[in-house]
Backbone bond lengths (Angstrom), bond angles and torsions (degrees), N, CA, C in turn:
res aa  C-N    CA-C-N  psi(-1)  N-CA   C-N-CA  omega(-1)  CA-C   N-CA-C  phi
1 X - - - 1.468 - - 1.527 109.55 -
2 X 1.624 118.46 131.21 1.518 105.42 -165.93 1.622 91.23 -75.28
3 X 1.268 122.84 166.88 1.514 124.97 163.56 1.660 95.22 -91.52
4 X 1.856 88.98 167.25 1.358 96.91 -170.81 1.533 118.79 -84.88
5 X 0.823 111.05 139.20 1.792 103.61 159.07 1.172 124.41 -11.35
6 X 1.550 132.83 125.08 1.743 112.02 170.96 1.907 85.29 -116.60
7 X 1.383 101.03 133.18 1.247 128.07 -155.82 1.555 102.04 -110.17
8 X 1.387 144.67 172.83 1.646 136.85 -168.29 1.514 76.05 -128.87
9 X 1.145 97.39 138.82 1.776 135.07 175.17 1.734 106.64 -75.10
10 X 0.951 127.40 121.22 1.113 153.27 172.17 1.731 96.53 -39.06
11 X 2.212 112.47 117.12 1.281 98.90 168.27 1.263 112.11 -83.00
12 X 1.021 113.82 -168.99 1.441 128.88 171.26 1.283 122.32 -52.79
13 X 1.296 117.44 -45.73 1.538 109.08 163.02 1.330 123.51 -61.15
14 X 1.380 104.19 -27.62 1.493 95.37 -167.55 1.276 93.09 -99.47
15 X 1.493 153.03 -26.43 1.722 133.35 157.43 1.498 108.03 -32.82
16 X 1.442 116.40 -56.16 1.393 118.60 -166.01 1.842 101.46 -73.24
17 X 1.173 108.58 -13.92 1.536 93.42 176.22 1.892 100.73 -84.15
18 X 1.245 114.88 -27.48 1.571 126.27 175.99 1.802 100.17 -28.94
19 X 1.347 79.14 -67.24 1.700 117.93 -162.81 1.509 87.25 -43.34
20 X 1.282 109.78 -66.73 2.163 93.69 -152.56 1.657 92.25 -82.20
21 X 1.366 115.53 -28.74 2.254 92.35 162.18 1.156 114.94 -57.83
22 X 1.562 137.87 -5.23 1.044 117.33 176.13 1.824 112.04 -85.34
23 X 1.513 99.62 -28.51 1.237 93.94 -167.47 1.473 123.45 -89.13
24 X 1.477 97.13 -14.67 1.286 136.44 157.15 1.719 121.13 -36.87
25 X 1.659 96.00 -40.66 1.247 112.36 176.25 1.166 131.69 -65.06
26 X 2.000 105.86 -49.55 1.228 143.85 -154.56 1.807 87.41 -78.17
27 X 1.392 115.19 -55.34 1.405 114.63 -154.12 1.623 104.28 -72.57
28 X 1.710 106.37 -21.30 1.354 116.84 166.63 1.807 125.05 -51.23
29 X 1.278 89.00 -74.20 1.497 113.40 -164.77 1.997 92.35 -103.89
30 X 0.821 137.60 70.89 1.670 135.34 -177.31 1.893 100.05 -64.03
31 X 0.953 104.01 -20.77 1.809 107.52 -175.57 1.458 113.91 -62.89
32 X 1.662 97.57 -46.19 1.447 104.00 -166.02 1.217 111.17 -95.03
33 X 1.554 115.03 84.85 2.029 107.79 -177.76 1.118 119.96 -74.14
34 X 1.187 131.87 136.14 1.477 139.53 -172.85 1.994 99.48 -143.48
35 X 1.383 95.50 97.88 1.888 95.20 164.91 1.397 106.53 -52.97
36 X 1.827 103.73 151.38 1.870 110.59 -156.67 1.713 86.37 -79.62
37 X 1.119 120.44 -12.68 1.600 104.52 170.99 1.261 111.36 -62.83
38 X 1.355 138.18 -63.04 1.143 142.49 -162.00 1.477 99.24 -61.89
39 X 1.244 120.63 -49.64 1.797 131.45 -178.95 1.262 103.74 -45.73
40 X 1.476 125.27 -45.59 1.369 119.16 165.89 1.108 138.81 -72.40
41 X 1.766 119.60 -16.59 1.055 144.86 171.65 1.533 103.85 -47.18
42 X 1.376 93.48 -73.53 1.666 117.86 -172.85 1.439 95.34 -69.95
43 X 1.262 172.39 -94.72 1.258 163.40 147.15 1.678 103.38 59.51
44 X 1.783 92.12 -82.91 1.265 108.99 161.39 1.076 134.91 -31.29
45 X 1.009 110.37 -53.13 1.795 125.64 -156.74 2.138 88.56 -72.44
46 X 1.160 96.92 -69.16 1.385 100.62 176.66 1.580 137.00 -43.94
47 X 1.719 93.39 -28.22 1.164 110.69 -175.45 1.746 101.44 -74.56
48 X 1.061 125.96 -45.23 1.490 149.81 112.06 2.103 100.37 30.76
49 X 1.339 83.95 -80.35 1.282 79.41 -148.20 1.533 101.94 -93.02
50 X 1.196 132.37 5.26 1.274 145.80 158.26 1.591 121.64 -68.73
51 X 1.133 117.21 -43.68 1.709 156.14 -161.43 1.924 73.38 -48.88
52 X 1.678 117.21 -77.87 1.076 120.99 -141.80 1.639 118.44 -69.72
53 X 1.211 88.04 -24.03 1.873 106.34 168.49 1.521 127.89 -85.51
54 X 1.195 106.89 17.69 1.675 122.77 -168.61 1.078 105.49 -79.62
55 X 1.776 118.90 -45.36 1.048 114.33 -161.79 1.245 125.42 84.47
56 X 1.238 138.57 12.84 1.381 149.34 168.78 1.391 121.84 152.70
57 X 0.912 140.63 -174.50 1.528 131.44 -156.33 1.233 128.74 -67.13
58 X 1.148 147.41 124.79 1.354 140.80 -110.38 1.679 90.79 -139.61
59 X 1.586 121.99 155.42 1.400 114.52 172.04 1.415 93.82 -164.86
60 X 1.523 120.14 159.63 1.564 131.42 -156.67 1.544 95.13 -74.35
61 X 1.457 107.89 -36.13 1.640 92.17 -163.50 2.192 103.26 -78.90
62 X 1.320 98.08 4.01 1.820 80.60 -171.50 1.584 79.90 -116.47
63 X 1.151 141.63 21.12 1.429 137.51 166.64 2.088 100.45 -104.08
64 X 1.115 82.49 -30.65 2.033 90.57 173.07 1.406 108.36 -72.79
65 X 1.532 122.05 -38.72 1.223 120.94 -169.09 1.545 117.36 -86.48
66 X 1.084 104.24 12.28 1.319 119.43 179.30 1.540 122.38 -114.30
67 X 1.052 102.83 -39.94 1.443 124.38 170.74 1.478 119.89 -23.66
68 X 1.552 111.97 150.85 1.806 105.88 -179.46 1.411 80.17 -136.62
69 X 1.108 124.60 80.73 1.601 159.46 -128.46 2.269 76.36 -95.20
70 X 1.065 139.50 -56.43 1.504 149.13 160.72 1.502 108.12 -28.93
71 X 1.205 101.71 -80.24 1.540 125.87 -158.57 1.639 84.87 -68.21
72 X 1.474 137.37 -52.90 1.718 125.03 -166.95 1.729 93.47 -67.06
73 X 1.024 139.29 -37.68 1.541 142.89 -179.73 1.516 107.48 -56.36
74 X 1.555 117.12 -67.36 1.419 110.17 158.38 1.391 128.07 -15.12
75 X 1.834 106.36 -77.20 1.488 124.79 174.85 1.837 104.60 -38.52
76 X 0.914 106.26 -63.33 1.582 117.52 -163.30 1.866 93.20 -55.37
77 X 1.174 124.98 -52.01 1.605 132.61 -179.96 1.370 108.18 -34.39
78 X 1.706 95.14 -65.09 1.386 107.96 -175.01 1.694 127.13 -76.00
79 X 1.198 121.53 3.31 1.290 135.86 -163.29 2.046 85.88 -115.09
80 X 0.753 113.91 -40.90 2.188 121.10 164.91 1.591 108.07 -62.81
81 X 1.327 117.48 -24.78 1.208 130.76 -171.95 1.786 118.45 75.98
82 X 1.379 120.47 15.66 1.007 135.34 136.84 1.660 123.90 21.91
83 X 1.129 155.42 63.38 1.322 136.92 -166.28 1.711 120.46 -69.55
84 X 1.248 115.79 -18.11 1.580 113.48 164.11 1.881 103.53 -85.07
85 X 0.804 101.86 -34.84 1.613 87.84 -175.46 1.587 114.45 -56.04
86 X 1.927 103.19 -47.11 1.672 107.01 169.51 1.263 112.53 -62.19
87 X 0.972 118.54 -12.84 2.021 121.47 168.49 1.506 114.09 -68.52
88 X 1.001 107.56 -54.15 1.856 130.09 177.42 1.305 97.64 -52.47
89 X 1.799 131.03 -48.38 1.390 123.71 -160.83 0.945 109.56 -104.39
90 X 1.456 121.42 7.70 2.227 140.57 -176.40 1.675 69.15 -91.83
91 X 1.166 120.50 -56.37 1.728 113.66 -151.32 1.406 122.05 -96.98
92 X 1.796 105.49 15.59 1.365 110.37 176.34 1.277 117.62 -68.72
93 X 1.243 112.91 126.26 1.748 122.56 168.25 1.542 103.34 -61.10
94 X 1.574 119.90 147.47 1.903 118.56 143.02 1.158 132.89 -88.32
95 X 1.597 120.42 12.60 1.010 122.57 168.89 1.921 111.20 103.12
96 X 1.646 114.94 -2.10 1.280 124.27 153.87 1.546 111.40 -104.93
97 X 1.668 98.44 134.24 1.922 99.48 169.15 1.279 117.29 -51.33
98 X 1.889 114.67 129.11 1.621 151.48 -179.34 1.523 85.48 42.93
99 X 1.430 109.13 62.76 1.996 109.63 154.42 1.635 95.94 -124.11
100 X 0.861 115.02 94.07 1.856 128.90 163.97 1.637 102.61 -59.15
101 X 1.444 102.63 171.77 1.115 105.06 -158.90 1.933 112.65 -77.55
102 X 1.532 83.94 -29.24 1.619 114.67 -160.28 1.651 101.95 -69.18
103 X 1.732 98.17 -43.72 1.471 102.21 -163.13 1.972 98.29 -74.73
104 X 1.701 103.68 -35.31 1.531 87.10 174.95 1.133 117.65 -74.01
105 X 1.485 142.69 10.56 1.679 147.50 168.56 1.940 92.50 -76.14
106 X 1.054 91.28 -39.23 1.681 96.44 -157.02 1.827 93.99 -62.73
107 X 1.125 117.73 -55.99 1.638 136.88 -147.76 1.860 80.42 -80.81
108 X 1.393 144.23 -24.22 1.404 136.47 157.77 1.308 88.87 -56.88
109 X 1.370 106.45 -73.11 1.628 104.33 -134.36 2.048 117.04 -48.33
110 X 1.650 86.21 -30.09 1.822 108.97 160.76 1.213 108.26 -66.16
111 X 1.073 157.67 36.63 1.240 162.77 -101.06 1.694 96.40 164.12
112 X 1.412 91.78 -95.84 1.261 118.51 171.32 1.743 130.03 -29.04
113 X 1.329 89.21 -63.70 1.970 105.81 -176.94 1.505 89.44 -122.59
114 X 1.457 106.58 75.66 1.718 94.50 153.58 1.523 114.19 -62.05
115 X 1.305 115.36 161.60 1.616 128.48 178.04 1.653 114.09 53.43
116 X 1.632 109.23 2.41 1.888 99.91 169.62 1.541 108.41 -120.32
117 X 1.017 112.42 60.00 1.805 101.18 166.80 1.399 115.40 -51.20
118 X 1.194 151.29 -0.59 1.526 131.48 125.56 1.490 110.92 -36.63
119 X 1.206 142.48 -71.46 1.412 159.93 -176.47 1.767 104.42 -49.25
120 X 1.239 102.48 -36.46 1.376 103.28 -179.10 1.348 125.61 -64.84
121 X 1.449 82.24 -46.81 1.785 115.50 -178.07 1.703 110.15 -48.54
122 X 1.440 83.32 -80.64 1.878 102.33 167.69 1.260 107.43 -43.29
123 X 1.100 150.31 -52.90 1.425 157.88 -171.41 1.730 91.41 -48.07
124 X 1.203 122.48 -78.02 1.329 125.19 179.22 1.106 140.95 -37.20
125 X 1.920 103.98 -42.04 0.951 118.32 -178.14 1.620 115.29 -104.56
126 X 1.076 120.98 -2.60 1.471 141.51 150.92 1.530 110.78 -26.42
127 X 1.781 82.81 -67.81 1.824 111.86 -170.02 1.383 122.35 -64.57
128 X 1.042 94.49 -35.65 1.491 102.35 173.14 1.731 132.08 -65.58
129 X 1.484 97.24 -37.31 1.361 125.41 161.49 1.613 106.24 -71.73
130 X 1.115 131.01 -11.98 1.445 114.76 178.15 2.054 106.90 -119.96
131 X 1.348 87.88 26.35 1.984 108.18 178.77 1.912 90.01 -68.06
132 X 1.621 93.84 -56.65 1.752 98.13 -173.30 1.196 107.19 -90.56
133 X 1.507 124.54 -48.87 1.316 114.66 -164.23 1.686 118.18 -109.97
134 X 1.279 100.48 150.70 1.742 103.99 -153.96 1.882 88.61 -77.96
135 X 1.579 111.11 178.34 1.412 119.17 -142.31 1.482 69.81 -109.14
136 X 1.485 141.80 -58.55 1.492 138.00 175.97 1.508 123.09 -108.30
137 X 1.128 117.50 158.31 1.491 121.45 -179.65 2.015 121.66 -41.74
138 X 1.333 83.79 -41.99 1.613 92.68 168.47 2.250 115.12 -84.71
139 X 0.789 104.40 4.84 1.320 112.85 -160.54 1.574 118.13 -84.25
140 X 1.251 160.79 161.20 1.452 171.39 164.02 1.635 113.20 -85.24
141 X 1.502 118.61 101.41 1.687 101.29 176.88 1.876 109.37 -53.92
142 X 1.021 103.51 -175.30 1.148 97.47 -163.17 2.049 119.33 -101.06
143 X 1.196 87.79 8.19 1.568 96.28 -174.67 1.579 90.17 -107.67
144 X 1.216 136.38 -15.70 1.357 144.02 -171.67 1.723 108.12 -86.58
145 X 1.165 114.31 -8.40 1.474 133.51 169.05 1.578 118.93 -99.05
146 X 1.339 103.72 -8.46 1.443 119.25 -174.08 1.530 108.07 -76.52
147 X 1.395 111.74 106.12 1.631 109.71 -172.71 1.719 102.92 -96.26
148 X 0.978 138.93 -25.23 1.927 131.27 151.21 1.709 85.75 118.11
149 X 1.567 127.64 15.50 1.492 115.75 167.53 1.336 128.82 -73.41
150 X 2.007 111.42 -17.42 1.214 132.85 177.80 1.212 104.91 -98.86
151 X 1.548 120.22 162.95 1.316 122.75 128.85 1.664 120.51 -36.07
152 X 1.392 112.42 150.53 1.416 90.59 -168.29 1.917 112.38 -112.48
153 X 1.248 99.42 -3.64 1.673 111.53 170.54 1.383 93.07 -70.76
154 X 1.652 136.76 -70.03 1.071 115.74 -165.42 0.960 120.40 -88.53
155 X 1.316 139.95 9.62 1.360 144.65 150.98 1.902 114.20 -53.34
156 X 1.411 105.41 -46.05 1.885 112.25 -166.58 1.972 89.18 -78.86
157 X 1.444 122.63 -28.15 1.635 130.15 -170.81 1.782 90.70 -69.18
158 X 1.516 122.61 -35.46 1.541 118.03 -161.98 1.744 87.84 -80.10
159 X 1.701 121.11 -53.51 0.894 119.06 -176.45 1.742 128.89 -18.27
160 X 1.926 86.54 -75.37 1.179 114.83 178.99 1.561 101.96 -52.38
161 X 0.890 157.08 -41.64 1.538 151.51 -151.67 1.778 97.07 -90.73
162 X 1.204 117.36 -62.18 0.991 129.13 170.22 1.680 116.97 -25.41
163 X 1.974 103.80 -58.22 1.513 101.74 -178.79 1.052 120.01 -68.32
164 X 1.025 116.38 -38.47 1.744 135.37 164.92 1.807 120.35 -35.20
165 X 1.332 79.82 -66.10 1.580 106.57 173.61 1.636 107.52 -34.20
166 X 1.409 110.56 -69.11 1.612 129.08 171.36 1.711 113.34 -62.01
167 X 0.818 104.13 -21.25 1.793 100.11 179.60 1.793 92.79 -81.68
168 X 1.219 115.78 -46.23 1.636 121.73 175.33 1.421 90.29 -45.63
169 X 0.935 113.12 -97.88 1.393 121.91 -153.88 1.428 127.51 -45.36
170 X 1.593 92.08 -34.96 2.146 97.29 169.05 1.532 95.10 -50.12
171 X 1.303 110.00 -66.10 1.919 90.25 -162.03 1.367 127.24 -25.77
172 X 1.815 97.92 -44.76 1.260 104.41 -150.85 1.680 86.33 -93.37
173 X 1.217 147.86 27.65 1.513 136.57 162.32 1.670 109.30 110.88
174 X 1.619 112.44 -37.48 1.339 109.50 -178.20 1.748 147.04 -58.54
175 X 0.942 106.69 143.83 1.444 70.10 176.52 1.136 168.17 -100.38
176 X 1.025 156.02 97.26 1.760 146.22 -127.24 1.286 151.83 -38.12
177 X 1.138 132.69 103.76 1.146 142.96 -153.58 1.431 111.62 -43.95
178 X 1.196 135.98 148.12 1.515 131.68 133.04 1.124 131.05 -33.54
179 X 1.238 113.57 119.50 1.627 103.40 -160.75 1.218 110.46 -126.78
180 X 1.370 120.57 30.49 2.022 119.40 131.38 1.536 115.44 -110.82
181 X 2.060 97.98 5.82 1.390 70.84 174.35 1.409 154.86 -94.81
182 X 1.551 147.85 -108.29 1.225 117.49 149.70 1.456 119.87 -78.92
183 X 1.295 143.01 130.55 0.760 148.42 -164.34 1.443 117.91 -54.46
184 X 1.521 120.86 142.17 1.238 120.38 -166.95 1.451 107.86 -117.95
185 X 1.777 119.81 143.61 1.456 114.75 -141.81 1.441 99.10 -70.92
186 X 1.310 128.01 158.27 1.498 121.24 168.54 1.424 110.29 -70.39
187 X 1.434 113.63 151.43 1.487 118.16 -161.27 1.496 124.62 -46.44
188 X 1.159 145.45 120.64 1.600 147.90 -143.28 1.828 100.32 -73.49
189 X 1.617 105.11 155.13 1.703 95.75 176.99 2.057 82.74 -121.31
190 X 1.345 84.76 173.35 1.100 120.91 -170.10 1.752 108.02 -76.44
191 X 1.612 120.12 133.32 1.146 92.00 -177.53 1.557 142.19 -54.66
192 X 2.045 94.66 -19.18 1.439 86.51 178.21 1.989 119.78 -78.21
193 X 1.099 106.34 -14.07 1.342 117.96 163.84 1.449 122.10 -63.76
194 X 1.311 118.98 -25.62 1.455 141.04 147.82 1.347 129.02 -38.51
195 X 1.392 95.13 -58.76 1.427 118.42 -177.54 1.128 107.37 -60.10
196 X 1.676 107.32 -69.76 1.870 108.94 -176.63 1.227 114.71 -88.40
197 X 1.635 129.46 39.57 1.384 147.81 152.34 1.872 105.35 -87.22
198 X 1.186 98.98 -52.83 1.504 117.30 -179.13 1.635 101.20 -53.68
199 X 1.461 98.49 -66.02 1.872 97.38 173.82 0.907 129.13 -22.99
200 X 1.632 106.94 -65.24 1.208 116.32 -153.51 1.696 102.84 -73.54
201 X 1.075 127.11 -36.75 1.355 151.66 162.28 1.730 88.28 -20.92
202 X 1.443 100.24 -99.27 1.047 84.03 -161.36 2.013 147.19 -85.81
203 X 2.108 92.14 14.79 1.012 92.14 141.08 1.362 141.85 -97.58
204 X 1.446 127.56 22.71 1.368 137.17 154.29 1.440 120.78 -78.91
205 X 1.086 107.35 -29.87 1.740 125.81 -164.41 1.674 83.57 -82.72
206 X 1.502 135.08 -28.87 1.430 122.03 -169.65 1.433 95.70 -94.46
207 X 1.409 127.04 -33.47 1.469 117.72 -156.01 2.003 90.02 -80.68
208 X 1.362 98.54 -24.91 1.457 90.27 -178.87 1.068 125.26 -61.11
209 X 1.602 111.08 -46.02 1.623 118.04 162.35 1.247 136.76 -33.43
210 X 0.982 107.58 -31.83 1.336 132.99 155.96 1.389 147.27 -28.71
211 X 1.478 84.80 -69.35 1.578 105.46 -179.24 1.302 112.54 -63.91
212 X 1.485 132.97 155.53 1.359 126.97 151.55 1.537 134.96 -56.25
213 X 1.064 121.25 170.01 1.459 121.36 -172.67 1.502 95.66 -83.36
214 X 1.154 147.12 -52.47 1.320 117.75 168.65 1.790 135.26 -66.39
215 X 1.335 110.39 2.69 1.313 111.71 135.68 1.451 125.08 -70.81
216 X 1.174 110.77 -44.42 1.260 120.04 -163.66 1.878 111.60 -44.99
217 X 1.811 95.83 -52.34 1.285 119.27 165.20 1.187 132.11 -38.33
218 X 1.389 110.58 -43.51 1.157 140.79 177.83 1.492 122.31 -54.38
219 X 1.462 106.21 -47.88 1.578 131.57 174.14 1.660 102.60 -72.86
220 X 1.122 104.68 -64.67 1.516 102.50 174.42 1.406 114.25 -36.53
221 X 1.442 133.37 -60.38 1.087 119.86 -157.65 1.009 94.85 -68.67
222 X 1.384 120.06 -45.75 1.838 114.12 -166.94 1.200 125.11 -72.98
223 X 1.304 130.39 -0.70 1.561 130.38 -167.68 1.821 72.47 -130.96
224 X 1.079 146.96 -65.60 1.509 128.91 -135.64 1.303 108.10 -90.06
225 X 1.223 132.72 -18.94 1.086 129.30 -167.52 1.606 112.76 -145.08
226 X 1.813 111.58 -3.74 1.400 119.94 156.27 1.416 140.51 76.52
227 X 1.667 82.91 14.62 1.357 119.00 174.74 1.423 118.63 -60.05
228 X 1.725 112.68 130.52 0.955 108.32 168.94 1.737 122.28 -73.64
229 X 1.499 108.56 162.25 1.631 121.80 169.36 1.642 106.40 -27.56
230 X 1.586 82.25 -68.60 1.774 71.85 -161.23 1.694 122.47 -68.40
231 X 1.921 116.20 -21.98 1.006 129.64 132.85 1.763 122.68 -1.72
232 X 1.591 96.29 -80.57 1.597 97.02 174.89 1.441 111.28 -75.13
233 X 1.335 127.01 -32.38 1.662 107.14 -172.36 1.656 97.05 -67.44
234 X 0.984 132.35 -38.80 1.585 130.01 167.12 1.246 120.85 -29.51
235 X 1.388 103.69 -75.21 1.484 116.60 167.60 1.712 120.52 -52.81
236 X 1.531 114.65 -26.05 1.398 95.81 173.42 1.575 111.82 -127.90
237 X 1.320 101.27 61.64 1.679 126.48 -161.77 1.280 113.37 7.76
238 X 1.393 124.19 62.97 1.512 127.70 -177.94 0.971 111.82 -125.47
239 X 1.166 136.65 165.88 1.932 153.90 149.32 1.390 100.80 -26.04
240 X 1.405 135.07 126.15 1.208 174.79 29.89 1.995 75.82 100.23
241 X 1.091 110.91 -84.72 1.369 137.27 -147.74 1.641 91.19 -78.61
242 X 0.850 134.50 -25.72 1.196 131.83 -160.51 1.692 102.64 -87.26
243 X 1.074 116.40 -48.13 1.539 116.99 153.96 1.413 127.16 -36.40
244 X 1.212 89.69 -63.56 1.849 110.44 173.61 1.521 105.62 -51.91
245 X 1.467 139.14 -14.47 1.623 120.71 -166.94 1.784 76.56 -123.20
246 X 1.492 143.06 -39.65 1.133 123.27 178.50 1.466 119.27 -55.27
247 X 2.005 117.13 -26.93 1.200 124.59 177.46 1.246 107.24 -53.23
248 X 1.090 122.50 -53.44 1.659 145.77 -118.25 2.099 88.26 -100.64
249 X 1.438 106.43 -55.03 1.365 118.45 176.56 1.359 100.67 -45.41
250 X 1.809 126.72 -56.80 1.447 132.07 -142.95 1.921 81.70 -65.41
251 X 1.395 101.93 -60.07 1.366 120.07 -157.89 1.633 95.16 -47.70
252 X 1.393 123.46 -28.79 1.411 101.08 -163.44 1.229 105.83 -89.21
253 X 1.577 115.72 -45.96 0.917 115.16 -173.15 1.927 126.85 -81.72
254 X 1.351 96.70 6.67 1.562 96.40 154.25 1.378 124.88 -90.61
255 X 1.720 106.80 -30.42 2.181 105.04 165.78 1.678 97.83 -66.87
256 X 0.903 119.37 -23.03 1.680 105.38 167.99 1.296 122.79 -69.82
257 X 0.753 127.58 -78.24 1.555 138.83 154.14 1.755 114.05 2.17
258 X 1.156 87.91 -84.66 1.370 118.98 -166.63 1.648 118.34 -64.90
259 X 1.457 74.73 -25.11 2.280 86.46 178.50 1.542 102.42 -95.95
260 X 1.375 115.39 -31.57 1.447 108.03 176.26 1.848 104.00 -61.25
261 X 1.268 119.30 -39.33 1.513 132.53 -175.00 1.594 98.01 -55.05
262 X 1.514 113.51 -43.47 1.351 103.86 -164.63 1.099 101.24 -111.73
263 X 1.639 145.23 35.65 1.366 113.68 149.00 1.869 87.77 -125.00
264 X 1.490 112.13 5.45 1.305 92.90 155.90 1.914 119.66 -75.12
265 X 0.997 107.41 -19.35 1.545 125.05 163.23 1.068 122.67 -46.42
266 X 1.388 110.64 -41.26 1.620 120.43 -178.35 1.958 107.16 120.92
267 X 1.023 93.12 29.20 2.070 100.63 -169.91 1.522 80.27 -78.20
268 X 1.806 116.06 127.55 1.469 124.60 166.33 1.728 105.46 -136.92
269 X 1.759 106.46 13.82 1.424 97.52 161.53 1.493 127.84 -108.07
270 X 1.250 125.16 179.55 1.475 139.12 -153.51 1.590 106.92 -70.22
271 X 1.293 121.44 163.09 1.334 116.11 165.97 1.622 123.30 50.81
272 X 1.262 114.08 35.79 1.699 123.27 161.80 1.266 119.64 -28.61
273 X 1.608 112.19 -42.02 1.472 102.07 -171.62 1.520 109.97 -86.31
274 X 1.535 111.95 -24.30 1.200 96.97 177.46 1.818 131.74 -74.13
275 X 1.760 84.79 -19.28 1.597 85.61 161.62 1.638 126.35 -85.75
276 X 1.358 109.87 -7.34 1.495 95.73 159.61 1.215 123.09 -57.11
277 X 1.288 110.28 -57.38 1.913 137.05 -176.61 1.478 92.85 -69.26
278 X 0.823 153.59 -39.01 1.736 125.36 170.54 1.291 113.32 -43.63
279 X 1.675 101.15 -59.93 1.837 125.46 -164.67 1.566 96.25 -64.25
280 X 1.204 118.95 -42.51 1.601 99.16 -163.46 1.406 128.95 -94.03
281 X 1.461 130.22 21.17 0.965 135.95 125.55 1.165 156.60 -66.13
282 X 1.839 93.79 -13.40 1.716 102.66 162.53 1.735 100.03 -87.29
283 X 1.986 115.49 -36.93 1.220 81.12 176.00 1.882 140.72 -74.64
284 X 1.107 89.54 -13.80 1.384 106.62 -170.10 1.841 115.88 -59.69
285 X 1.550 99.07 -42.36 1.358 125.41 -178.59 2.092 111.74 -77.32
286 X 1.501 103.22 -1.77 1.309 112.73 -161.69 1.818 94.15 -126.31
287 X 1.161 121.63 -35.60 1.563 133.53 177.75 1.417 103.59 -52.04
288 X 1.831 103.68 122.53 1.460 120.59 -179.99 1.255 91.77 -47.26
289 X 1.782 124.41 -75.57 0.955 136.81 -121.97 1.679 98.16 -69.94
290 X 1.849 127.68 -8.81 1.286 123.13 -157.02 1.795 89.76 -108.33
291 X 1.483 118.64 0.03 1.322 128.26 -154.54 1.860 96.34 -59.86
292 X 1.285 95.87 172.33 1.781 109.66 -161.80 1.379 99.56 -70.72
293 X 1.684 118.14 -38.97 1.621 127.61 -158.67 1.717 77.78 -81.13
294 X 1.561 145.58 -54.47 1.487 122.19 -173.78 1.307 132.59 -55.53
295 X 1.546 98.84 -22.38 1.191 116.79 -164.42 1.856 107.41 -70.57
296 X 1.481 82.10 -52.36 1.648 86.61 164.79 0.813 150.88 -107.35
297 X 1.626 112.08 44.25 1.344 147.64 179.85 1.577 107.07 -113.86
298 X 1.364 123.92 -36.16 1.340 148.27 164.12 1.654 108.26 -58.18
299 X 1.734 122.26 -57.99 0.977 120.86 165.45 1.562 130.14 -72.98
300 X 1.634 123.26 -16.84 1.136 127.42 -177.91 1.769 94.46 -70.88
301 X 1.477 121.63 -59.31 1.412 127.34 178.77 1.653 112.64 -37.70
302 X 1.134 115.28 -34.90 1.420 109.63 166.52 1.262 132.20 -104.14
303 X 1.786 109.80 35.25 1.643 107.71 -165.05 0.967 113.11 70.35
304 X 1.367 150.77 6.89 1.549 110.01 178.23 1.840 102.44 -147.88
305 X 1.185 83.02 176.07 1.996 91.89 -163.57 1.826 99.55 -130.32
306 X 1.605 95.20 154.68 1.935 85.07 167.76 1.147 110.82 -52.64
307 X 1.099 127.69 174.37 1.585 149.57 111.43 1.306 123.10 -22.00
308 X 1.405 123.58 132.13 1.374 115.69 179.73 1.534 114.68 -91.24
């Protein structure tokens, strides 16, 4: 059994610096209550699990100065089960304008399983389910590993890539990554895969321009949030079917579009359409203009809001 860490006790300055981060916290985030016992509890615990990755001798005040003193308060909310704290981390930014945390899990996971949005789906929603609860009986959920040295949106985005990353690779014999650690790049493409990545880019980004804002809407609900047809004709009190032939139009007339763009380019390999539909779910899920804050700015203008 390894023994534990023996860790240096907090001096006096640095308890009393404890003290006003705690309150520091409270006057911050007032939603997420946490008694200063428990704040210290978890303090610890984290302080804990940071200690061993330092790299050399470790002390409270350079574990404070590091701190994302917000984002570890969050974690701690949501690990109590907290319902504003899971609000705060539904509504965490990554640090690009209207990219939420969820939608950049999504734009990996397209990444990941081109052409299976089943796989995508689950992929996401897998992860999320393993925030609290660990993946095996012996195992750590994954916010319980969260030591508060990162930002913590892109810290759970390195995660997620990471587990993924290693589930890839077990099949194929390799072996598995660390999976809080820094994130490792997703597997490299080829320049000519480069090339007609770039294309397609930016003939989607034109055919998108394009479209109207109630297409636009349209895509959003269905790629961002995965709504079914009849889902959205619900939500935007319309014909069932009427969705279904605007889908069907968007869909055609973007492999039109977009394939004329790319074999005027010089595209002389197989299966065009399927490389549109791989590519355009990472872009679609990554497009400002499809972002969550447009989305419901688009729906506020017409009365109506998601679903909760």
């Amino acid at each position: 059994m390894t023994p534990q860490l023996e860790l240096p006790a907090p001096t006096a300055p640095e308890a009393a610096r404890v003290t006003l981060l705690y309150h520091f916290c409270r006057l911050q985030l007032p939603a997420v209550v946490v008694a200063e016992s428990a704040f210290r509890t978890h303090l610890d615990r984290t302080f804990r699990i940071y200690a061993p990755k330092a790299g050399g001798p470790v002390t409270w005040a350079g574990y404070l100065d590091g701190l994302y003193a917000l984002d570890w308060l969050v974690c701690v909310g949501c690990l109590a089960g907290q319902t504003p704290a899971w609000e705060l981390l539904f509504a965490a930014r990554t640090g690009r304008t209207d990219c939420l945390l969820v939608d950049a899990l999504r734009a990996r996971a397209c990444r990941l399983y081109p052409r299976d949005e089943e796989k995508q789906d689950s992929a996401v929603t897998e992860f999320w389910s393993q925030l609290i609860v660990p993946e095996g009986e012996r195992g750590t959920p994954v916010l319980a590993r969260y030591d508060g040295q990162r930002p913590l949106a892109p810290w759970l985005i390195r995660v997620f890539q990471n587990w993924h990353l290693s589930k890839l690779r077990a099949q194929s014999g390799v072996s598995a990554l660390p999976d809080d650690d820094i994130a490792m790049p997703i597997p490299p493409v080829s320049n000519a895969d480069t090339r007609w990545h770039e294309s397609f880019c930016a003939a989607a980004r034109d055919w998108l321009g394009a479209v109207s804002e109630s297409e636009r809407l349209i895509l959003g609900l269905r790629w961002r949030y995965r709504m079914s047809q009849r889902d959205v004709a619900h939500l935007l009190g319309v014909h069932e079917g009427t969705i279904s032939r605007q889908t069907d139009k968007l869909r055609d007339k973007s492999l039109e579009i977009i394939g004329h763009r790319l074999v005027a380019d010089g595209w002389t390999g197989d299966d065009l359409e399927g490389f549109i539909l791989t590519e355009m779910g990472g872009l679609l899920v990554d497009e400002p203009s499809l972002s969550a804050d447009q989305l419901g700015r688009m729906l506020a203008a017409r009365g109506k809001k998601l679903p909760v």
